[in-house]
N, C-alpha and C positions, 0 to 999 in steps of 0.2 A: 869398447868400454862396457864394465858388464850395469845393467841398468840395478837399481835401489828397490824394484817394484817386480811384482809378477804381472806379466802381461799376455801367459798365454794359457789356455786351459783346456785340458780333454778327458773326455769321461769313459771309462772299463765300464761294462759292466757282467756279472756272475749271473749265467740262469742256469734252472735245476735242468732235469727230463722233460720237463713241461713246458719248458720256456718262461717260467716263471721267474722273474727277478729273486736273486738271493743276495747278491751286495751291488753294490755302484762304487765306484773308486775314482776320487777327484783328482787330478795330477795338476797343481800350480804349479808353472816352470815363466824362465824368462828366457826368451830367444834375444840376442843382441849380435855384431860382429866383432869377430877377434882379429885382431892385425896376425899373421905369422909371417916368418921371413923362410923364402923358397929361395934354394941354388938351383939358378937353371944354368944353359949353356951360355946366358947373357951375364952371368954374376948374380947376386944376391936382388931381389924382388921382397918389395910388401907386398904384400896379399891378405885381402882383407875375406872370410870363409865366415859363415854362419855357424853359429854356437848357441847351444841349450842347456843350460842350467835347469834338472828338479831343484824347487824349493819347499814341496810339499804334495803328501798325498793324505787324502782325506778318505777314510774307507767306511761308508755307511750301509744299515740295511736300507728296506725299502722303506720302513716308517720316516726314520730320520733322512733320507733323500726328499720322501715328500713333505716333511718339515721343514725344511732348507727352502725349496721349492717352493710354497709357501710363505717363508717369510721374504723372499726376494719380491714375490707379485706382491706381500703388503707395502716394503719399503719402495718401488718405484710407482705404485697407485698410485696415477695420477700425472706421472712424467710421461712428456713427449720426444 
């Protein structure tokens, strides 16, 4: 069942010659499992196999990554 929420995230990122950051690319997906049904030599099988949905990519330079960045450490300041 595919989930309602993104709950997995991983970050690209672009550097120049220098190694210098030139973008960051946010990729929110939701991993969840899919039932399929497999013919083996027993007959027909569920099988339940991992499945990834993109639901979003976010492409920023580096101002707007440490913007982002930023407002995350202001909104949990203070959570444990």
């Amino acid at each position: 069942m595919k989930p309602e929420y993104v709950n997995t995230f991983a970050l690209r990122k672009v550097l120049d010659k220098e190694r210098e950051v030139l973008e960051i690319t946010l990729d929110a997906s939701h991993k969840y499992m899919e039932n399929n049904v497999t013919v083996t030599a027993n007959g027909l099988e569920n099988v339940a196999t991992p499945a990834t949905d993109l639901v979003a990519s976010l492409v920023m330079n580096r101002q707007t990554a440490i913007s982002l960045r930023n407002l995350l450490i202001q909104t949990l300041d203070g959570e444990t």
